[in-house]
TORKOL-4160 file (C-alpha; in steps of 0.2 Angstrom, whole numbers, padded with zeros to 4 digits, m for minus):
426
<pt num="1" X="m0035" Y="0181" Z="0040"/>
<pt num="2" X="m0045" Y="0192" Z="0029"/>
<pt num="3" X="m0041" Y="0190" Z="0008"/>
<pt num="4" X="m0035" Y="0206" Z="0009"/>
<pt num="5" X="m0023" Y="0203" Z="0021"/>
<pt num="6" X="m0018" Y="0188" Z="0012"/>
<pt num="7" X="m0016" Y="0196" Z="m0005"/>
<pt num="8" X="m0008" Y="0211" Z="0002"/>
<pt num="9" X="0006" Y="0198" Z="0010"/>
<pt num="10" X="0009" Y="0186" Z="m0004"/>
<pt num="11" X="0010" Y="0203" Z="m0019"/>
<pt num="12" X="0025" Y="0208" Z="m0006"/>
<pt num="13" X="0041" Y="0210" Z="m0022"/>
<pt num="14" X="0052" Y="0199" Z="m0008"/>
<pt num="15" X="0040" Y="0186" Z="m0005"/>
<pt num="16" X="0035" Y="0183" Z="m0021"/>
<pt num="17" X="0055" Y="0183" Z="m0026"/>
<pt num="18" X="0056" Y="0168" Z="m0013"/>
<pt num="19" X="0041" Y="0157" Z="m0019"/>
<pt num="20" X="0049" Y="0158" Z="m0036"/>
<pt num="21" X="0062" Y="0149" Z="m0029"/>
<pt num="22" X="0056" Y="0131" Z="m0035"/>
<pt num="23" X="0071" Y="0125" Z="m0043"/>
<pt num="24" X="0062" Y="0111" Z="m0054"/>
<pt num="25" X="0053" Y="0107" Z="m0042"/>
<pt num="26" X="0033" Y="0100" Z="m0044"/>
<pt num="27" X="0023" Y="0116" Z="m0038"/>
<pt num="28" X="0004" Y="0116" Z="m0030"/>
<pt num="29" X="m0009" Y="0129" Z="m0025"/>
<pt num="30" X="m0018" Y="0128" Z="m0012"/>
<pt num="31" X="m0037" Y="0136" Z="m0011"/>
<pt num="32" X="m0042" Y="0137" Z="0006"/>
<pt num="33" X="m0049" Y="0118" Z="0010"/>
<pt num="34" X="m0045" Y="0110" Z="m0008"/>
<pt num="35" X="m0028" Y="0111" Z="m0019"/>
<pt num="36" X="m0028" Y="0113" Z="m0037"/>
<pt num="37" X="m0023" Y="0104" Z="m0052"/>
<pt num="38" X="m0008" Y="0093" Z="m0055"/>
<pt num="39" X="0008" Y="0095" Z="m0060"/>
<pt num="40" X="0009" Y="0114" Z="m0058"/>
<pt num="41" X="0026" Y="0122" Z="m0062"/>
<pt num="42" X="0028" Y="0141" Z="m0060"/>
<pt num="43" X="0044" Y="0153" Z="m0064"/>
<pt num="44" X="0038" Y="0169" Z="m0069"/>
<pt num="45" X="0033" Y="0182" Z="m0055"/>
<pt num="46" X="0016" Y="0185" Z="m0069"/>
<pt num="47" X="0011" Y="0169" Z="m0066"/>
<pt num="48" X="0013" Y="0170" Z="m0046"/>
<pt num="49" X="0004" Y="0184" Z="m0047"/>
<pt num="50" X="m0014" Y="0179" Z="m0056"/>
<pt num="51" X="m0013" Y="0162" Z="m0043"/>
<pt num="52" X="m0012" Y="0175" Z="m0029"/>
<pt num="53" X="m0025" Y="0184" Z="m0036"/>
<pt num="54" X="m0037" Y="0172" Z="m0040"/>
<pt num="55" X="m0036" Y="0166" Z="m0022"/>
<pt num="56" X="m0021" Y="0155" Z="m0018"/>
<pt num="57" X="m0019" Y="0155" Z="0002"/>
<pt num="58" X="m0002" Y="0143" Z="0003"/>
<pt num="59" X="0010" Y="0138" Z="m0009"/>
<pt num="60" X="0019" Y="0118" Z="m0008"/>
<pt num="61" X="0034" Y="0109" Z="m0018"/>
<pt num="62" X="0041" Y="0093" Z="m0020"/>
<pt num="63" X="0056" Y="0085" Z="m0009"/>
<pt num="64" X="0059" Y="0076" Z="m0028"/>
<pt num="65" X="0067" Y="0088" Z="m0042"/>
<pt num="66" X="0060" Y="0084" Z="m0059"/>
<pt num="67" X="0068" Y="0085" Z="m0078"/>
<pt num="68" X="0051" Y="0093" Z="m0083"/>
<pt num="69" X="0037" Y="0095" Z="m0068"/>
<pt num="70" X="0025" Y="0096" Z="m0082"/>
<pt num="71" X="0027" Y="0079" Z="m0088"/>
<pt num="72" X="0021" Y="0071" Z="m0072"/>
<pt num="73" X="0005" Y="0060" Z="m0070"/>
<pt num="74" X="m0004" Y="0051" Z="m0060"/>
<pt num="75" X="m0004" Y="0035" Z="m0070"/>
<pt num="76" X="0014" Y="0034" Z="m0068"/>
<pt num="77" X="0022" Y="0021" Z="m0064"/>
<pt num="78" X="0036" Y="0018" Z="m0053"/>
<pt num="79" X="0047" Y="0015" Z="m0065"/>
<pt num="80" X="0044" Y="0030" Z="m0076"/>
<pt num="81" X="0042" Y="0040" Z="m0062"/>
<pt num="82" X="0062" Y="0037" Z="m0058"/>
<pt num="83" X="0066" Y="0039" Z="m0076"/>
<pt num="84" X="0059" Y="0059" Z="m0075"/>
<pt num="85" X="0067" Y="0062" Z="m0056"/>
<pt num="86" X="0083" Y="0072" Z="m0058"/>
<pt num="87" X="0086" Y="0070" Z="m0040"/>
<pt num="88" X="0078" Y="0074" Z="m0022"/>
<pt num="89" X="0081" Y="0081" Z="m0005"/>
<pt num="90" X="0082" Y="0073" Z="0012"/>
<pt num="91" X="0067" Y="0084" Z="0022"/>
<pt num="92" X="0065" Y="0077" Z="0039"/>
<pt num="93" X="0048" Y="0084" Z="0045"/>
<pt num="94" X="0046" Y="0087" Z="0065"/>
<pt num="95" X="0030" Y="0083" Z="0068"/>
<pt num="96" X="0023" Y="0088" Z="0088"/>
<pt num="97" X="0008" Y="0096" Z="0094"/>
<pt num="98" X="0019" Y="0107" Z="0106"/>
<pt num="99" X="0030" Y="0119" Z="0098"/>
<pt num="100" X="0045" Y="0118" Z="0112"/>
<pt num="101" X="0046" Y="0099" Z="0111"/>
<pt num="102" X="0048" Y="0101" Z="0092"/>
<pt num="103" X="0063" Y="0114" Z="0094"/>
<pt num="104" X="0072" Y="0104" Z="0104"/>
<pt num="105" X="0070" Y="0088" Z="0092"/>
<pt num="106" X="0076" Y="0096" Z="0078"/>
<pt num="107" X="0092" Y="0105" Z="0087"/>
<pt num="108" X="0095" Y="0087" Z="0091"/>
<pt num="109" X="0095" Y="0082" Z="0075"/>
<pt num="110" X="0105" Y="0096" Z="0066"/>
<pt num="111" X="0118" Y="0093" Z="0080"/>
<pt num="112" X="0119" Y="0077" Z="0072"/>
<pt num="113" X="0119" Y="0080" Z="0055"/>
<pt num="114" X="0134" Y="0093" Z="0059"/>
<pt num="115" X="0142" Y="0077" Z="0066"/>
<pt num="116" X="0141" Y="0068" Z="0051"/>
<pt num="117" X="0148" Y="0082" Z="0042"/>
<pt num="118" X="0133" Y="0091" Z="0035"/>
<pt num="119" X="0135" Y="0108" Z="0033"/>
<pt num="120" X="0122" Y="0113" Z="0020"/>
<pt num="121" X="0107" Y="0109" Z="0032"/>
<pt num="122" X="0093" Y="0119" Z="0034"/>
<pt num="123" X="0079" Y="0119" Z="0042"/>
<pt num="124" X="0062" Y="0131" Z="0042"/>
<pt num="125" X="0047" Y="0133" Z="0053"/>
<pt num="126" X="0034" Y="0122" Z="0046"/>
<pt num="127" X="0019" Y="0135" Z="0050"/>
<pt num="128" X="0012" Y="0127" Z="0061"/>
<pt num="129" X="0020" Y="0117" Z="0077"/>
<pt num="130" X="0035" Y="0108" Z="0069"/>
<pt num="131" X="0051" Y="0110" Z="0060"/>
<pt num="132" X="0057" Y="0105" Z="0040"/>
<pt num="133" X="0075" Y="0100" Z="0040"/>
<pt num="134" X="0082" Y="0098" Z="0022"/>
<pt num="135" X="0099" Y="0091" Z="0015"/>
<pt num="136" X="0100" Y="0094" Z="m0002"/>
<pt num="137" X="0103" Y="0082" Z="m0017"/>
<pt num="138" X="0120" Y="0090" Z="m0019"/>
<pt num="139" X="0128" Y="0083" Z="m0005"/>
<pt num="140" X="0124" Y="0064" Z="m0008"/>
<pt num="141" X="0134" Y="0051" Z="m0016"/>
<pt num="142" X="0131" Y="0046" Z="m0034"/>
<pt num="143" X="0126" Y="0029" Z="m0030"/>
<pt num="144" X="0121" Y="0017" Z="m0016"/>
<pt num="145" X="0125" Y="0000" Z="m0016"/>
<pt num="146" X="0127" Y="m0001" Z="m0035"/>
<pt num="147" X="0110" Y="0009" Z="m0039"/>
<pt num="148" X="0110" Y="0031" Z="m0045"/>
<pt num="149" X="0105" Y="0039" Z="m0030"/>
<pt num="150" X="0091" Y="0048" Z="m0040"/>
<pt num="151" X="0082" Y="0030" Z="m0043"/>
<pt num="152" X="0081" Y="0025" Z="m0022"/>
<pt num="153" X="0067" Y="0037" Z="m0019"/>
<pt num="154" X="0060" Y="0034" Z="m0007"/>
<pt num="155" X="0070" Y="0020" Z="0001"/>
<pt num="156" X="0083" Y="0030" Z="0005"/>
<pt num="157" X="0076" Y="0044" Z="0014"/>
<pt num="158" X="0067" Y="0030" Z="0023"/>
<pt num="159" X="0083" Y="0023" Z="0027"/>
<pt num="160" X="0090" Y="0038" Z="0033"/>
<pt num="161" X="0074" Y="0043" Z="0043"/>
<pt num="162" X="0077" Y="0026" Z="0052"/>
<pt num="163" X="0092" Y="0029" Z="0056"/>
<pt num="164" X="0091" Y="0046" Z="0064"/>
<pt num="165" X="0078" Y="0042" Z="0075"/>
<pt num="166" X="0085" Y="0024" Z="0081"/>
<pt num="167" X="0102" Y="0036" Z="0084"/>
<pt num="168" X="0093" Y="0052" Z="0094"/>
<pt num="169" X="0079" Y="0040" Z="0104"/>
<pt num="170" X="0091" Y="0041" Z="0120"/>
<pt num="171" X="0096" Y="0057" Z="0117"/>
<pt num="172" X="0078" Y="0065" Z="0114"/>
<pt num="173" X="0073" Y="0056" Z="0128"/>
<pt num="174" X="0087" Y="0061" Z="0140"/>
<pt num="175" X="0086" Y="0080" Z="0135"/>
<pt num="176" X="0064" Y="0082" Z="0136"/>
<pt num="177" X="0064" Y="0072" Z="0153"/>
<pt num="178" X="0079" Y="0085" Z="0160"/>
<pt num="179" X="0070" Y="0101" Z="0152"/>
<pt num="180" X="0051" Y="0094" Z="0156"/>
<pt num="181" X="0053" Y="0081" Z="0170"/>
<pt num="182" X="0039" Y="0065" Z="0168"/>
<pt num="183" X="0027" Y="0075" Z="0180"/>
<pt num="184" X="0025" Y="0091" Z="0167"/>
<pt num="185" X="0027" Y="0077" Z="0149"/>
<pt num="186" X="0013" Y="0064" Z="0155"/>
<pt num="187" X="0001" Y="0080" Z="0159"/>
<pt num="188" X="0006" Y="0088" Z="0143"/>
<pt num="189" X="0002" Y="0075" Z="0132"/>
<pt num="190" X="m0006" Y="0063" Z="0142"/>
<pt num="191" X="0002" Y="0049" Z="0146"/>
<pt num="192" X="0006" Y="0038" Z="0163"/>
<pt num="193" X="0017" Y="0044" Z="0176"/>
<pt num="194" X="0019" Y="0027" Z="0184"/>
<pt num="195" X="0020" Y="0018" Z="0166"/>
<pt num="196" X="0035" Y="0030" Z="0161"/>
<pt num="197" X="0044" Y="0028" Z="0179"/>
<pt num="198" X="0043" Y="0008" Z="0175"/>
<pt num="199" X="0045" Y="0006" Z="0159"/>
<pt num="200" X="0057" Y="0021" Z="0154"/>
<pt num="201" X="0051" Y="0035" Z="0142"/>
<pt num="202" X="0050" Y="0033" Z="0123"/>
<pt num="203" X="0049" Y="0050" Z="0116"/>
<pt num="204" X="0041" Y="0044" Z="0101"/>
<pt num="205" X="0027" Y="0042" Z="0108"/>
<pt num="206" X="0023" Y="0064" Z="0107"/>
<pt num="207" X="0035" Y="0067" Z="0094"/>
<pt num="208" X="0042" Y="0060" Z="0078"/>
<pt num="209" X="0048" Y="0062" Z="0061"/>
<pt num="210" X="0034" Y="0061" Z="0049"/>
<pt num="211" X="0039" Y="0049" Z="0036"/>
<pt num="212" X="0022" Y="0053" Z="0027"/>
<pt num="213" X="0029" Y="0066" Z="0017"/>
<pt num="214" X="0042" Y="0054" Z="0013"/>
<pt num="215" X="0032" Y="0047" Z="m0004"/>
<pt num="216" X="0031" Y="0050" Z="m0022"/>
<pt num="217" X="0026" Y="0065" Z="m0027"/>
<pt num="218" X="0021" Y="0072" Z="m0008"/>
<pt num="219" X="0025" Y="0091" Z="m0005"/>
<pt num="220" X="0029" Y="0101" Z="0008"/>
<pt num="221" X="0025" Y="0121" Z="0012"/>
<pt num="222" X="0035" Y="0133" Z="0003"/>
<pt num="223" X="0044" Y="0144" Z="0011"/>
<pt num="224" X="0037" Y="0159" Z="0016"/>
<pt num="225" X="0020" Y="0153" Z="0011"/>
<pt num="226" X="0006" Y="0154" Z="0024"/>
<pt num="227" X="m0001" Y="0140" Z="0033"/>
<pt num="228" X="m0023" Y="0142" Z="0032"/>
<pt num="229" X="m0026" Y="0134" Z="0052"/>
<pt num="230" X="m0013" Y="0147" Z="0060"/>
<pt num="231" X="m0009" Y="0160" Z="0048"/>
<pt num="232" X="0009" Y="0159" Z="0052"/>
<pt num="233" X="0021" Y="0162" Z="0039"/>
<pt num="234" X="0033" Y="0145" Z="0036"/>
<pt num="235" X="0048" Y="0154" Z="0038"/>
<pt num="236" X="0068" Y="0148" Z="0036"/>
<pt num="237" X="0080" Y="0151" Z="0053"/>
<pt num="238" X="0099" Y="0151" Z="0056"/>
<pt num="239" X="0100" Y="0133" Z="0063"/>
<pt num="240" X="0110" Y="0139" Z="0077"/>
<pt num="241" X="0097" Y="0151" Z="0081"/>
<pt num="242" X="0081" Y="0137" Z="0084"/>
<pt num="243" X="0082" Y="0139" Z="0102"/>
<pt num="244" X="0078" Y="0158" Z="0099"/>
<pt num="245" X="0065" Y="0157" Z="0086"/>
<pt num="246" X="0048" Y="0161" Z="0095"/>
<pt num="247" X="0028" Y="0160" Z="0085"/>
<pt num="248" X="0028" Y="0178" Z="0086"/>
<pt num="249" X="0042" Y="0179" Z="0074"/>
<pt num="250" X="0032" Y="0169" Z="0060"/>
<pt num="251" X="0016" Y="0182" Z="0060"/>
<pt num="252" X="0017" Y="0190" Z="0043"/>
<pt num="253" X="0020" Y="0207" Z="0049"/>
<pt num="254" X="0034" Y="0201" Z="0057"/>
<pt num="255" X="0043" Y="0191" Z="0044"/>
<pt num="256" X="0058" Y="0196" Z="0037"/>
<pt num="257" X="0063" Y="0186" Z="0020"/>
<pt num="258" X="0081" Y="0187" Z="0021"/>
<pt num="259" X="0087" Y="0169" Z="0022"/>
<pt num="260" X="0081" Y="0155" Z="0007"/>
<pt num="261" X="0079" Y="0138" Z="0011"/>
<pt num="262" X="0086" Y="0132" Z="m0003"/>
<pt num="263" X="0102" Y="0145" Z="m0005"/>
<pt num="264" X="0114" Y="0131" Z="0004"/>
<pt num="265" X="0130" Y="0129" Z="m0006"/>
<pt num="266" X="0131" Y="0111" Z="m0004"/>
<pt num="267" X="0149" Y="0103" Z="m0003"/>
<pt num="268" X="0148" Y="0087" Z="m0015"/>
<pt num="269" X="0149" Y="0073" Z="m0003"/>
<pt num="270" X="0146" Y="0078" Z="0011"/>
<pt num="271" X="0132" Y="0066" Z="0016"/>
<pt num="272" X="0141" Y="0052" Z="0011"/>
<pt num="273" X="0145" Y="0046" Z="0028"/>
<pt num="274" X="0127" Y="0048" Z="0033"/>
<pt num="275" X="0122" Y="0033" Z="0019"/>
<pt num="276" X="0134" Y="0023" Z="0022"/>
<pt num="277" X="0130" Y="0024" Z="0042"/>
<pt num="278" X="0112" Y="0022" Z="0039"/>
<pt num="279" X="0111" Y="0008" Z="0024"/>
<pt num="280" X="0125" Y="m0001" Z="0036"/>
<pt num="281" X="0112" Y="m0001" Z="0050"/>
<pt num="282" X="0097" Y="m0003" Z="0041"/>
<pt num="283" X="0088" Y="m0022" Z="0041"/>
<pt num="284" X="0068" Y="m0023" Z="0041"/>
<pt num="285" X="0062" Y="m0030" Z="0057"/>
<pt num="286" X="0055" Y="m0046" Z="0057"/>
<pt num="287" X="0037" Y="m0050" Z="0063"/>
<pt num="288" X="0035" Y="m0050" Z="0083"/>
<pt num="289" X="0022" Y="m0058" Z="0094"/>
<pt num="290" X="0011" Y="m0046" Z="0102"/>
<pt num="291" X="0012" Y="m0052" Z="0120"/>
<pt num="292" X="m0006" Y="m0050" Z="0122"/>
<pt num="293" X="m0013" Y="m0058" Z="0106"/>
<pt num="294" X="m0019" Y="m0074" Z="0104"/>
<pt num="295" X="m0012" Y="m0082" Z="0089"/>
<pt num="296" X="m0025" Y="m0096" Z="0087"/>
<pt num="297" X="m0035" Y="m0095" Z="0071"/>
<pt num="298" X="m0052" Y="m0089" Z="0071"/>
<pt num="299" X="m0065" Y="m0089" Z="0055"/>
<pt num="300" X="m0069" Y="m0073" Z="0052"/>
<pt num="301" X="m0077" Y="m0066" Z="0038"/>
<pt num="302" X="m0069" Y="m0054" Z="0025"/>
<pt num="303" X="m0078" Y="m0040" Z="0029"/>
<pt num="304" X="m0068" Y="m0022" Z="0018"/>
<pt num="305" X="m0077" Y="m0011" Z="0030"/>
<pt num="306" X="m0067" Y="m0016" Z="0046"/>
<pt num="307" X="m0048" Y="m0017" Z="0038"/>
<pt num="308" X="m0037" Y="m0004" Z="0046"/>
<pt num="309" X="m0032" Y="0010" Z="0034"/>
<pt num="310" X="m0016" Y="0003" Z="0028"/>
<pt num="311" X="m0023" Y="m0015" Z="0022"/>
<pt num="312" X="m0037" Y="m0004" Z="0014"/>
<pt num="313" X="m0021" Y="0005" Z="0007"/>
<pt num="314" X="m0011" Y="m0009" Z="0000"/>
<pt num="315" X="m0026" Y="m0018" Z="m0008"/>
<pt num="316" X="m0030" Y="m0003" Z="m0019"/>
<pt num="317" X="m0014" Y="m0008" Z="m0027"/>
<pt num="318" X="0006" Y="m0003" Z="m0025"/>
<pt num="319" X="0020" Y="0003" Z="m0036"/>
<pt num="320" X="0030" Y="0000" Z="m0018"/>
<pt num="321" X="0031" Y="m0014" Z="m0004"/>
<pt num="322" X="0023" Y="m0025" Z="m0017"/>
<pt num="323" X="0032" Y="m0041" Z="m0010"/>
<pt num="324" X="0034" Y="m0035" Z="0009"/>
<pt num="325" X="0014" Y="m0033" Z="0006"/>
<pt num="326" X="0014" Y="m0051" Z="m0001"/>
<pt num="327" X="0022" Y="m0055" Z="0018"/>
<pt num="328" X="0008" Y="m0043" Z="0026"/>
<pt num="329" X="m0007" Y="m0050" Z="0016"/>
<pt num="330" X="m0002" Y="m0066" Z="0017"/>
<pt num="331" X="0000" Y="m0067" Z="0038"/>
<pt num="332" X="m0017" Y="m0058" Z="0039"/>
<pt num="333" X="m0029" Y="m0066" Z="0027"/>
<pt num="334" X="m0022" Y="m0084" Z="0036"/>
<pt num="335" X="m0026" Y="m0078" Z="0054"/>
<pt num="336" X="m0044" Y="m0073" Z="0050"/>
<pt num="337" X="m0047" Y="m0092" Z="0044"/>
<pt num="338" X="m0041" Y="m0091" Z="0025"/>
<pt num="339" X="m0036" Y="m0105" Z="0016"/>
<pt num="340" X="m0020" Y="m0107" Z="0006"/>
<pt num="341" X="m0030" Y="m0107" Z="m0009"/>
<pt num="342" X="m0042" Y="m0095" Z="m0004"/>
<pt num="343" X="m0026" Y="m0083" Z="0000"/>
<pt num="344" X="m0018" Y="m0084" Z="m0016"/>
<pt num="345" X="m0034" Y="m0081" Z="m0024"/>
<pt num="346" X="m0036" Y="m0066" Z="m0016"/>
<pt num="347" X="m0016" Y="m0059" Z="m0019"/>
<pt num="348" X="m0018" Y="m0063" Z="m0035"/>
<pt num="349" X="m0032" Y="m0052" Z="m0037"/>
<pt num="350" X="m0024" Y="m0039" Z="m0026"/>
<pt num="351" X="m0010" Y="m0039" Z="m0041"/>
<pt num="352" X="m0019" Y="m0033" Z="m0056"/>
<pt num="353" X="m0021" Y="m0016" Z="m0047"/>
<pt num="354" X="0000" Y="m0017" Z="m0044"/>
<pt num="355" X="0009" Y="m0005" Z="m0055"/>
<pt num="356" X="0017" Y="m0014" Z="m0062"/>
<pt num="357" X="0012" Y="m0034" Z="m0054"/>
<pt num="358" X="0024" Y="m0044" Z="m0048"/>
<pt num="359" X="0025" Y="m0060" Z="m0055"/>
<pt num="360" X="0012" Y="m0073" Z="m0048"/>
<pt num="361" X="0025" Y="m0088" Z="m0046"/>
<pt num="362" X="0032" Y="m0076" Z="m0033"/>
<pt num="363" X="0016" Y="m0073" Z="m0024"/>
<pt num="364" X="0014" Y="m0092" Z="m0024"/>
<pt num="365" X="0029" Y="m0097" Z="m0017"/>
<pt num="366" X="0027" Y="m0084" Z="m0002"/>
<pt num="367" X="0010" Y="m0091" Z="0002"/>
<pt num="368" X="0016" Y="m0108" Z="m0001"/>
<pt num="369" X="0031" Y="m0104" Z="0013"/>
<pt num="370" X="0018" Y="m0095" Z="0024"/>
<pt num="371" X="0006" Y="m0107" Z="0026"/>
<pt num="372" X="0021" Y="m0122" Z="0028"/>
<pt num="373" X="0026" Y="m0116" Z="0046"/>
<pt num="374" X="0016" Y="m0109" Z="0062"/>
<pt num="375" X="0004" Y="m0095" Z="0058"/>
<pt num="376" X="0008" Y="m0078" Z="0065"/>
<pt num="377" X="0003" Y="m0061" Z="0064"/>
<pt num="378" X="0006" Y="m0048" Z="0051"/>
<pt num="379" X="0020" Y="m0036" Z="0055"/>
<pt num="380" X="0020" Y="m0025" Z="0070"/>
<pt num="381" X="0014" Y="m0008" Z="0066"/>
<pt num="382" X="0029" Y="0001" Z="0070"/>
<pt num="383" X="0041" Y="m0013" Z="0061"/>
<pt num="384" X="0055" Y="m0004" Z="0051"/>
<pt num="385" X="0055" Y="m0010" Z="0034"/>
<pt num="386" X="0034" Y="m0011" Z="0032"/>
<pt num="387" X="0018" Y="m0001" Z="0032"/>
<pt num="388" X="0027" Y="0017" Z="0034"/>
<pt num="389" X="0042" Y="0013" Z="0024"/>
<pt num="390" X="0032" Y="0011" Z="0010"/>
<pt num="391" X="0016" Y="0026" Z="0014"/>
<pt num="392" X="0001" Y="0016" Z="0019"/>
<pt num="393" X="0002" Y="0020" Z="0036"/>
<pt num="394" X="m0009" Y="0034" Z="0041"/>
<pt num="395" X="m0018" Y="0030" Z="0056"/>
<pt num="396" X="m0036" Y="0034" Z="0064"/>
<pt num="397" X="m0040" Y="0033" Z="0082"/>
<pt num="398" X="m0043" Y="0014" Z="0082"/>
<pt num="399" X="m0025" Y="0012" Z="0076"/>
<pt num="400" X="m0019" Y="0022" Z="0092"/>
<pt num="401" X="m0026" Y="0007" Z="0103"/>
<pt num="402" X="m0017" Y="m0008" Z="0093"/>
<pt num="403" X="0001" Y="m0013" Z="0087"/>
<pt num="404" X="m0003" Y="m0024" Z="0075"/>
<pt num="405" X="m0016" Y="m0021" Z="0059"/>
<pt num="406" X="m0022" Y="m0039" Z="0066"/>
<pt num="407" X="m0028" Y="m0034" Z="0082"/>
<pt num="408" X="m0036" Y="m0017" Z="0072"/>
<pt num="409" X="m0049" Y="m0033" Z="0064"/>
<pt num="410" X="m0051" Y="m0042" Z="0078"/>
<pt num="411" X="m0057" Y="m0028" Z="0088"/>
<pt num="412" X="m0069" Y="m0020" Z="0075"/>
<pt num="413" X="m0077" Y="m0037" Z="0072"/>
<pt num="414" X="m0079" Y="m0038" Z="0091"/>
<pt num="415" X="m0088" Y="m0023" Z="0090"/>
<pt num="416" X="m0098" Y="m0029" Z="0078"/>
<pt num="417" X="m0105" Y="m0046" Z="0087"/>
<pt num="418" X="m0108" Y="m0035" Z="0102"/>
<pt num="419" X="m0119" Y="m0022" Z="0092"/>
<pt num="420" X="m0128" Y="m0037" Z="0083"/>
<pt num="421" X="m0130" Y="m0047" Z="0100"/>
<pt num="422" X="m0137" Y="m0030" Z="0109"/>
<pt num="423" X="m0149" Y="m0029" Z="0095"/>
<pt num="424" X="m0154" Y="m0047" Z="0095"/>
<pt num="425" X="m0157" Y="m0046" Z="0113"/>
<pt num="426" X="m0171" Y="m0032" Z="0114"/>
């Protein structure tokens, strides 16, 4: 798309109407490849219009609704972080390479929702292949299990993510395999005919809810605002039109801006059901044994350059998952041949770049109970409760090929005796 055409879409009076519709919301401009600067907040059509002109190509917000945007930083903490929200949304991104298997998820899931009661749902076009759903703040109970609603970000929508999916996997999978049949879903997406005839079809292995943007501070495309790989225009739908809505109604020329996603009308209370349902079936797995994994010890160096993505994550330091980490850190350092001592010293280490620490006599004690029974593995990959309840999981293509960040080691030190023994050996 040529900066004309951009700027002659974005200085449209009705789309520039609906950006403006940010509702103390963090705002961010994006440049093309880069974003720029932090906390952005912008209310005035004379603002809108000199980011437009100097360049802007998409426009995102926050799920999280502020007191003041502009008092945000990076160096915040947790804790002062939840003393600036005013509230947040529940926004269930569909994420999924093809565009009808994302339609059909997220009829499913506002089907639901209008189940539990949730009439103020919306939901928009991403701009690219998926779907955002939101359920605004409005409709949520004041408190959950004795704490303000506005202070369980991002348990809560965590929580609730969980729940949804754990509640529409039979569904989803029922509904793609009568629409698609296994033949036409393992050629679209690749996977094994004979492995889903035997072992039954998991859905989530081609689409999901991406709890990604579920995290402080993440934002998510604002309506009407154009995404830079397609040029499509993220644009709200009348949910009980999803089936209808087709890519060619997202080209710019072709959008018409009246609906907002944010003009709901909330009901007070009406997603009060939905928490309780989801908190009521919420527990964090425990760890499982990889039926493939050998669980025998082995001394292997610490080597930073072979950790998968969300230990590199969690050892740059946490304001969330800090004691679940202590569980994860723990269960790995052991099965690569660390010591108790050598373990502790190493988490305590890890807890100067927490914010803020946790106490160490708690980081002792875990170790201490660790190391007292059988070793096993780190939690699964996929266990609810761990690495994308609290955003470090954000996989590569060696995470693709392991459950467990264990196995991720193990195998890129494997690779790396093998490339030392082939160069020993010429």
């Amino acid at each position: 798309m040529r900066p004309s055409e951009i700027l002659k879409y974005y200085l449209n009076q009705d789309v520039m109407d609906r950006l403006l519709e940010v509702k103390d919301r963090e705002c961010a401009v994006r440049y093309g490849e880069s974003f720029g600067k932090r906390p952005m907040y912008f209310q005035y059509k004379g603002d809108l219009e000199i980011l437009i002109k100097s360049g802007a190509t998409s426009f995102h917000v926050s799920e999280e609704r502020w007191n003041n945007p502009l008092s945000l930083s990076k160096e915040m903490n947790k804790e002062q972080l939840g003393e600036l929200r005013k509230g947040w949304d529940l926004l269930l991104d569909v994420d999924c390479k093809d565009f009808g298997v994302a339609k059909i998820f997220s009829k499913i899931i506002l089907d639901r929702l209008k189940n539990e009661g949730i009439r103020s749902a919306s939901v928009k076009f991403s701009g690219g292949s998926g779907f955002h759903i939101l359920v605004p703040y409005e409709t949520f109970p004041d408190a959950v299990n004795g704490k303000k609603t506005n202070e369980i970000f991002p348990d809560a929508p965590m929580i609730i993510s969980i729940y949804l999916k754990n509640e529409l996997k039979e569904t989803l999978a029922e509904t793609l395999l009568r629409d698609y049949g296994i033949k036409k879903l393992a050629g679209m997406f690749k996977l094994d005919e004979d492995k889903i005839a035997s072992k039954g079809f998991d859905p989530y292995e081609i689409i999901n809810i991406d709890t990604v943007l579920i995290s402080e501070r993440h934002m998510f495309r604002m309506q009407y605002s154009l995404n830079e790989k397609k040029w499509l225009v993220s644009t709200p739908l009348e949910k009980e039109k999803i089936m209808d809505f087709q890519l060619e109604m997202a080209k710019p020329e072709n959008v018409d801006t009246k609906l907002s996603f944010f003009d709901l009308k909330p009901v007070k209370g009406e997603a009060d059901g939905l928490f309780m349902r989801a908190y009521d079936k919420f527990e964090p797995e425990p760890a499982k044994e990889e039926k493939t994994f050998n669980f025998e010890i082995k001394k292997i160096p610490l080597n930073t350059e072979y950790l998968p993505p969300c230990i590199k994550i969690i050892l740059n330091g946490l304001t969330d998952g800090k004691k679940r980490s202590v569980f994860i850190l723990t269960n790995f350092f052991r099965n690569i041949g660390k010591t108790k001592e050598e373990t502790i010293s190493l988490l305590l280490e890890w807890n100067k770049r927490n914010a803020p620490p946790l106490k160490e006599g708690l980081i002792k004690n875990q170790v201490e109970y660790v190391f007292a029974g059988k070793p096993y593995p780190p939690p699964n990959c996929d266990a609810q409760g761990y690495y994308k309840y609290f955003n470090v999981c954000f996989p590569n293509e060696t995470c693709k090929k392991i459950k467990n960040p264990l196995s991720y080691y193990l195998r890129m030190d494997g690779a790396r005796k093998k490339k030392n023994h082939s160069k020993s050996s010429k």
